[in-house]
N, C-alpha and C positions, 0 to 999 in steps of 0.2 A: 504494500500500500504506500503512495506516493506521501512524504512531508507535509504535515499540514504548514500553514505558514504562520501560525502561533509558533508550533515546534523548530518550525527552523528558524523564528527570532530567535526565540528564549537561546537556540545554539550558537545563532552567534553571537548573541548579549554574552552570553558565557566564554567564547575565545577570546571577547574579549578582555573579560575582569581575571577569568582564570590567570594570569600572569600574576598579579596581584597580591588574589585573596589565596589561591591552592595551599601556598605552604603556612599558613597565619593560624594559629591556634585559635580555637573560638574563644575562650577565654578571654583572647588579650583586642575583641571586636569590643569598641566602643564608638561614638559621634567621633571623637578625634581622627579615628581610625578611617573615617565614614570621609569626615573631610579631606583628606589626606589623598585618597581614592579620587574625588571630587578634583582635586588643585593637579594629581599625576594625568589622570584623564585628558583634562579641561573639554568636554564635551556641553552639551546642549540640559538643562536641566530636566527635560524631558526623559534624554539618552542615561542619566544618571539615576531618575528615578526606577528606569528599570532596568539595568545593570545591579542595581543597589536592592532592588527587591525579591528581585533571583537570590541574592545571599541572604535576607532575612526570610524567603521562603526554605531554604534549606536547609538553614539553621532552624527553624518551625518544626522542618519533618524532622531534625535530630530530635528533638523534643520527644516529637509524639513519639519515637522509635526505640527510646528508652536509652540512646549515645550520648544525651546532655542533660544536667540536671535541672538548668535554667537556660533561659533563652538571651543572649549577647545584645547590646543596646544597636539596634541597625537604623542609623537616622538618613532618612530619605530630606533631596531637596524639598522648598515648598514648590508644588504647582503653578507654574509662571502665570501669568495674567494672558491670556490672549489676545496675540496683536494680529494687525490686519493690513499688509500692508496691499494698497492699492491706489488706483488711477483714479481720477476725479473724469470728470466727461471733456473738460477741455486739457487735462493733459494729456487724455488719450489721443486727442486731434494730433497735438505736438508729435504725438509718437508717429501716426499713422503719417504726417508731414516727414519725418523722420523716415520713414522707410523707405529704400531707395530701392531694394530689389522686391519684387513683384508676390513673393514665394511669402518674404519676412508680413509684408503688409498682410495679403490673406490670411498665414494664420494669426494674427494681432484681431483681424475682423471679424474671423472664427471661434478664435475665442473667446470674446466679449459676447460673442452674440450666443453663444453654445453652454456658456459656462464651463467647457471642456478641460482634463489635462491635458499635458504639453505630449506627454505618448500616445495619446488616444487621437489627438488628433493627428500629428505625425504619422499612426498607421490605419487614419481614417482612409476605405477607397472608394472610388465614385458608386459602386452597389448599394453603398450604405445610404444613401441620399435618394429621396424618392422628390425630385423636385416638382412634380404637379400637384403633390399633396402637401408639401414645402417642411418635411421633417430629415431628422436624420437619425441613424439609429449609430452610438458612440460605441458598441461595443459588435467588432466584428463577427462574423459566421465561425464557429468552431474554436471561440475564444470563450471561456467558462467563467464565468460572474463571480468576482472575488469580494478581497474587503475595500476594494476602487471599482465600487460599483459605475457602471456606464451606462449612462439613461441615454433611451429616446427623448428627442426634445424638440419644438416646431422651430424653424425661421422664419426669420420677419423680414419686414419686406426690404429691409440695408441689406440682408446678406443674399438672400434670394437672387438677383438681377448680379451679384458680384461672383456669385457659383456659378452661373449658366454663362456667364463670358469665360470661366473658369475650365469650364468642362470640355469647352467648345475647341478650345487651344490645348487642351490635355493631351502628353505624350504618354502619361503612365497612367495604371488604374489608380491611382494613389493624389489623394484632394490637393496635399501638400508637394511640392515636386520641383525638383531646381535642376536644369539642364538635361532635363532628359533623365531623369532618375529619384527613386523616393528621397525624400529629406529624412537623413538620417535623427539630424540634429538644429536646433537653430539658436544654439546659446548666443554664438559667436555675431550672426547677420543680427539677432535682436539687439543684443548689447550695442550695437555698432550702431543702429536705429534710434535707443536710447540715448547715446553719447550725442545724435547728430540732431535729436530733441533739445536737450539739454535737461534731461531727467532722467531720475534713478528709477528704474523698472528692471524686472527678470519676467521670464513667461508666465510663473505661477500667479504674476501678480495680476492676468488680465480673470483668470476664473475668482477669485478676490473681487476685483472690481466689479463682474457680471453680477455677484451677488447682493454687495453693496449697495448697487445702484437701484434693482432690484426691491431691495429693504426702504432705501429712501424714496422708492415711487409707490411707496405702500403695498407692495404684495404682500400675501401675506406668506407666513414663516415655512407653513404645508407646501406652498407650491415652489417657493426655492430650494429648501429639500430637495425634493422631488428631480428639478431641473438638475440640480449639482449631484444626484444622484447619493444621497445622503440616505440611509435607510434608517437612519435615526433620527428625529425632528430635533431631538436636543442640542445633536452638535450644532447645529443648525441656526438655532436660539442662541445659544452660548456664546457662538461667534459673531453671530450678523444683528441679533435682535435692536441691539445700540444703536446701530443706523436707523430703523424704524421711528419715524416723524411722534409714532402717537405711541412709543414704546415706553411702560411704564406713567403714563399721563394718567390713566383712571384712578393709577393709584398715588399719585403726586395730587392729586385733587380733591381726595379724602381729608388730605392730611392738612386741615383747615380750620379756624376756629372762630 
């Protein structure tokens, strides 16, 4: 049976603390110890929270296993604040001014408009696109739905009219395509787009902004989900609800006297 892809984090969470923690007596696990880990690392507080809870989990099963008498202080980072970085509507213009090859622009317009990641759509191909019914479907034929869920989602009518000039001149099956061949990558031509903007953008940041904008035009929380392919409404909330014009106002309005 093939790795799940819990199981093969957790494995390589573990190659990489293993260096670390292997030879460390549990006894001598404290916060200090904890930070220590933390400052050798220097990783993301995210990557540290579970690096760091792989070892308070196996130190747990010592416990229950009857190998330790008590359980070692294992202090995890706090949970960062979630940030959001993204495009405003007129710096996305800049950007789109910004792009000088044809390939970079489309998917900057693709993605704004799709809510898309940056490899979904990179191995989006013209099948996936049913242009008379103006949808696309993000997750190809004989690709198995993961934890990057890929939603079907409609186009409007900016990207519509910019696909079928798109299709029309298409040398490969593939939406995205530069000289006659799939686009592997476009860190490099975005970045270069960005620089010739005069703003700090990466790819990730235009499904960020689809959502954002999105939230400030009042949609509501269920259908951005949905579009971003979130099978959770919570993350959903958690990260985009702030932008929402009338978020949190019923209850700001209570609090009156």
């Amino acid at each position: 049976m093939p790795e799940g892809r819990d199981e093969k984090r957790k494995r390589e969470a573990w190659r990489a603390a293993k260096p670390f923690w292997a030879g460390i007596r549990p006894s001598l696990v404290d916060a200090e110890m904890c930070l220590a880990y933390e400052q050798k690392r220097d990783r993301s507080a995210h990557t540290m929270r579970h690096e760091l809870g792989l070892v308070k989990r196996a130190l747990a099963w010592g416990i229950r296993e009857g190998h330790l008498d008590k359980a070692p202080e294992v202090v995890l980072p706090p949970m960062p604040e979630a940030t959001v970085d993204h495009l405003t509507k007129a710096q996305f213009r800049k950007l789109l001014d910004g792009c000088v090859a044809s390939h970079i622009q489309l998917f900057a317009m693709l993605a704004v408009t799709t809510g898309g990641r940056k490899t979904a759509l990179l191995q989006a191909k013209w099948d996936q696109v049913d242009l008379d019914r103006a949808i696309i479907d993000l997750n190809p034929k004989r690709r198995t739905q993961n934890g990057k869920y890929r939603a079907t989602v409609p186009l409007n009518d900016m990207i519509l009219p910019v696909l079928r000039e798109a299709k029309e001149s298409a040398m490969t099956d593939y939406i995205i395509e530069y000289n006659g061949n799939p686009c592997l990558d476009i860190k490099k031509g975005f970045a270069a787009a960005a620089q010739r903007a005069g703003i700090k953008a990466h790819p990730h940041m235009l499904r960020h902004s689809a959502a954002v904008w999105m939230a400030e035009d009042r949609v509501p929380m269920g259908e951005i989900a949905a579009l971003l392919g979130h099978r959770n409404i919570n993350i959903t909330t958690r990260i985009y609800a702030r932008y929402h014009p009338d978020h949190l106002r019923s209850a700001a309005r209570s609090l009156s006297w």
